[in-house]
N, C-alpha and C positions, 0 to 999 in steps of 0.2 A: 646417594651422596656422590660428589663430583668425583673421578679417578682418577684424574688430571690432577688434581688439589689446585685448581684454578680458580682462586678466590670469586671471577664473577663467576664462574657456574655454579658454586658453593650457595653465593647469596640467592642468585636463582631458583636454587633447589629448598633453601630456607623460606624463600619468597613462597613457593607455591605449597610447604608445607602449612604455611599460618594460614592456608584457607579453609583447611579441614576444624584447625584447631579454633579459630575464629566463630564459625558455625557450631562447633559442640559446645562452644559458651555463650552462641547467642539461644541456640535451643534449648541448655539447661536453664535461662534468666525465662524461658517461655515457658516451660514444664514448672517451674518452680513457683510462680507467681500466678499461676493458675491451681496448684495443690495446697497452699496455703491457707489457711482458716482466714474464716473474712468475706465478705460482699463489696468491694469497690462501689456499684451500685450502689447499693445501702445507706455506707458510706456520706455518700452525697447531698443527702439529707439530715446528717451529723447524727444518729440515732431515731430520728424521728421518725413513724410511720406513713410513709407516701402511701399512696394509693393505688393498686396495681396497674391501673396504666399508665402512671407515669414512672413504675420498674420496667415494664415495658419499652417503652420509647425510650429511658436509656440505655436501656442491653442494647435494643436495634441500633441506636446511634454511636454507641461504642462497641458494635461489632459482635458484642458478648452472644447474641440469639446465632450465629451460623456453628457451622460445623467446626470442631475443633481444628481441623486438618485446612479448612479456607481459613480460619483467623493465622495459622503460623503462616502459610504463603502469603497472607496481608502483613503481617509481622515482620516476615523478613524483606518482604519490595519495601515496607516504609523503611525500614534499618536504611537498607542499601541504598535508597534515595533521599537522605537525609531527613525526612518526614518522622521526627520523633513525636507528632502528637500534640493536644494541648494539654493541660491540667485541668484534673477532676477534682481533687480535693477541694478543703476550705480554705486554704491557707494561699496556693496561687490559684484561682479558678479560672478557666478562661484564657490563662498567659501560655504563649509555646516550651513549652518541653526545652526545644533546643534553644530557643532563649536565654530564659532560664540558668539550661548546664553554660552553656558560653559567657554569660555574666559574672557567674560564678569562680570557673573555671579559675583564671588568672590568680585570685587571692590560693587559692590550692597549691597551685603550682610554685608560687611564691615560700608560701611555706614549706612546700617539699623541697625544693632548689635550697632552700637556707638551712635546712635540717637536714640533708644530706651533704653541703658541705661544714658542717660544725659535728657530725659523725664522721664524715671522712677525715678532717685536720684531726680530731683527738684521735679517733678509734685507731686508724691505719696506723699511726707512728706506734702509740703503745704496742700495738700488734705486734712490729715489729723489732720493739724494743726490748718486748718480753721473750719472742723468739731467737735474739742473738744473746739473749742472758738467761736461760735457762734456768730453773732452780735458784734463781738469785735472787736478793731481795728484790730488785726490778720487776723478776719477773712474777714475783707473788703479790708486788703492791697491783700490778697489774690484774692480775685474774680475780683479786678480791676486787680491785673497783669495776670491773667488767660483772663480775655476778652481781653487786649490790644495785648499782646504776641500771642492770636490765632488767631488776624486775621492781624498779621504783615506778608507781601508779604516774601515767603521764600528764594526768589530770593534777594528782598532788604537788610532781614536780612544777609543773605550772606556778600553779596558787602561791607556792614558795620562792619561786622567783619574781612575781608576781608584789608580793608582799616585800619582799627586800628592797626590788630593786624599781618598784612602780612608786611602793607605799611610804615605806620608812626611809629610805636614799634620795626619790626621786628622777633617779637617773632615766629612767627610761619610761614610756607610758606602756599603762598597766592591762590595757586593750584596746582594741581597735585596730584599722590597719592606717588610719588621715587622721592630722589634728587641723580641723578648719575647711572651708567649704571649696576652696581654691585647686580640687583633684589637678594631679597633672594633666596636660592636653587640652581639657575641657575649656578650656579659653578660644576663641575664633582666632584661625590662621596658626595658634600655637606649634601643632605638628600635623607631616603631612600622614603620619603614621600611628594608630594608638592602640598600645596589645590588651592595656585594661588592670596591667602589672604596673604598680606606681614608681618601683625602682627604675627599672626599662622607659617607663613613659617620662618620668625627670631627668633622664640622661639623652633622652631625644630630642627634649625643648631642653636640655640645656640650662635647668636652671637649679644648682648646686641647694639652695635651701631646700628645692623639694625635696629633691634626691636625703638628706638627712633626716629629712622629716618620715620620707617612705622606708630608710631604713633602719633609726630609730624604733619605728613601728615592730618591725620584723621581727628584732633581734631578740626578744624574751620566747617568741612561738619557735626559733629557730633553735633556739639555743636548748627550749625543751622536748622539743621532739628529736634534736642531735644529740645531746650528753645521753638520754633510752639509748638511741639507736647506737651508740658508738662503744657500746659494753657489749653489743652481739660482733660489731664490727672489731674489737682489741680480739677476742675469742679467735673468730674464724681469722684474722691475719696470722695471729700466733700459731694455731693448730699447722697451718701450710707451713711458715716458716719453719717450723722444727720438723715438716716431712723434705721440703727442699735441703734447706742445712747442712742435713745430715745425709744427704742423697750421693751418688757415684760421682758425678759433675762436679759438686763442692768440692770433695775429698781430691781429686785430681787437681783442682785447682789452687788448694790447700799446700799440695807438693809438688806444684811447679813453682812455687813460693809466690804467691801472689797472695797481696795482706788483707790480712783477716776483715777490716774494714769493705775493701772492695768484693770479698767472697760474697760477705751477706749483702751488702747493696746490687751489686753489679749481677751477681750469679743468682744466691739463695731468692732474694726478694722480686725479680724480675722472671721467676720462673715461676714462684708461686703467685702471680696476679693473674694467671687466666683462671682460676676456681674462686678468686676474691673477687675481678668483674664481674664473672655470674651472679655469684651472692648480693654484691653491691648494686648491680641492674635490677634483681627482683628486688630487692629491698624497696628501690626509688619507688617500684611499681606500687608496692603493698604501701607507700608511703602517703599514695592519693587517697586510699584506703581510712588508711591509720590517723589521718588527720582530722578526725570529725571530734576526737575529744581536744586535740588543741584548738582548732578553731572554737569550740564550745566554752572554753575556758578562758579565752581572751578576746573573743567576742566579736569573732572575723565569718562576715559572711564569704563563706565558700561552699565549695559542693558537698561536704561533710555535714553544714548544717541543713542545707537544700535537702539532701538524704534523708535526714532524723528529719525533720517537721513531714517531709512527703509520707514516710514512715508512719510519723503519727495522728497522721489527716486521712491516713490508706487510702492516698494518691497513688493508684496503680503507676499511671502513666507518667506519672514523674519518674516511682520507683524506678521500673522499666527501662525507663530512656538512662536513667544515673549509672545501674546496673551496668545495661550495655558499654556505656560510656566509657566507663571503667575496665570491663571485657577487653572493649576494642586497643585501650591503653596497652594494658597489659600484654597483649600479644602482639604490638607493635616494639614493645620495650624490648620481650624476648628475643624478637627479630635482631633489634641494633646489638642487644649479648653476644648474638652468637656470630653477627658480624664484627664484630670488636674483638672476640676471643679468637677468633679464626684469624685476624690481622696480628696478633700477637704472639698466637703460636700456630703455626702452618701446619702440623703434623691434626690438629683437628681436621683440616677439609681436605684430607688423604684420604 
């Protein structure tokens, strides 16, 4: 680690640790999917018995007949040359791999971005609302609805919002992520940019009905994958707050008479956010993760469902490429944590 605490050589040295940590998750996604009960091959022919040479000809064709040790050195040049493969299964046959993750990708992201800020708006503030009221009623309406709310089924939470507010209200549609065939972008000349995100692409062309319409769509996957997630988020902002709070810095700051208000804002709360980024950074990660039963429930393709069908087609090569996919997220997420935590508190890259 840098000695200097000189934030670029900090990042640098964070930069060249994620190469180790990158490669033990791309090697465990290879060790794993090769120990797994199951013939990919097999597979191929949906149950049905081929006839040994055409088991043959697919092992040779998908590499499966060499040496364990030549497939990971094939494994990891495709990785790192963006060569994730096509699909074996029944479900995409034939279609590329990174396709595929990339068509997908955008609805994912869309629902992690919305579910993590509708955990962050509720979660953080209770967090800290319960942390400057301690033992109060605040602080116990709090901790009951952080425990009830994080272990509510997020599939059920769905359905229920789902019913309220698609079914009986109307308010909102009840799946899907478009109502109508008019996607943003996909018009000639519309934009000269399109991420694939219908929020982002109605704000590009510029045209205000989409944009409602795209976020309209969002707001019941957002909203249940945020009120989960913002019962673990009230928890971990509280637990800091009452170790800042109460810490040497406050109390000093307490009797230089500086009001109670600015202790817990200014001091308490702004001290306890470099262990809340952390947490809140891996969250978003697992977020990409954890999204396959909301997309499943309101009926968004994204990389969540692309996973479960590959899954249940035992599409190695989908699996594989999703897996990684997600690896590589992850340890790029960890990367910006620990550059963000280091920005916020200097005493980290000493």
């Amino acid at each position: 680690m840098a000695r200097d605490g000189s934030l670029f050589a900090y990042i640098l040295t964070r930069m060249f640790l994620a190469i180790p940590m990158l490669l033990i998750l791309l090697t465990a996604v290879f060790v794993i999917l090769r120990v797994l009960p199951g013939d990919p091959v097999l597979a191929l022919w949906g149950g049905r018995s081929p006839p040994p040479s055409a088991i043959e000809a697919a092992r040779h064709e998908l590499g499966l007949d060499q040496p364990i040790a030549v497939q990971y050195l094939t494994y990891l040049r495709k990785i790192f040359t963006g060569d994730f493969g096509v699909s074996i299964g029944g479900t995409y046959t034939g279609q590329s791999v990174w396709s595929l993750i990339s068509g997908r990708f955008p609805a994912t992201v869309e629902i992690a971005i919305g579910g993590m800020l509708v955990a962050s708006l509720v979660g953080i503030p209770l967090g800290v609302l319960a942390g400057a009221h301690r033992d109060k009623p605040v602080d116990l309406a709090v901790r009951i609805f952080g425990t009830i709310i994080w272990v509510i089924p997020i599939f059920w939470l769905g359905l229920v919002l789902q019913l309220i507010f698609g079914v009986w209200l109307r308010w909102l549609p009840a799946n899907g992520r478009w109502s109508g065939a008019d996607v943003p972008c996909t018009a000639p000349s519309s934009c000269q940019v399109r991420t694939g995100m219908y929020t982002v692409d109605s704000l590009i062309e510029r045209n205000p009905a989409h944009f409602v319409n795209a976020v309209a769509h969002l707001l019941l996957p957002s909203l249940t994958l945020g009120l989960v997630l913002s019962g673990f988020f009230a928890k971990t902002v509280r637990a800091n707050m009452l170790r800042t709070i109460s810490a040497d810095f406050t109390e000093a700051a307490r009797a230089r008479g500086v009001p109670g208000r600015a202790v817990v804002y200014k001091h308490a709360f702004k001290n306890a956010l470099v262990p809340v980024v952390t947490v809140l950074g891996l969250q978003f990660a697992i977020l990409f993760a954890g999204a396959v039963l909301t997309e499943k429930t309101f009926s968004i393709e994204g990389i969540g469902i692309l996973l479960l069908n590959a899954v249940t087609s035992k599409d190695m090569s989908v699996i594989q490429g999703v897996v990684v996919f997600y690896a590589t997220i992850i340890v790029v997420i960890s990367l910006v944590i620990d550059v963000i935590g280091a920005m916020i508190d200097p005493r980290i890259r000493l």
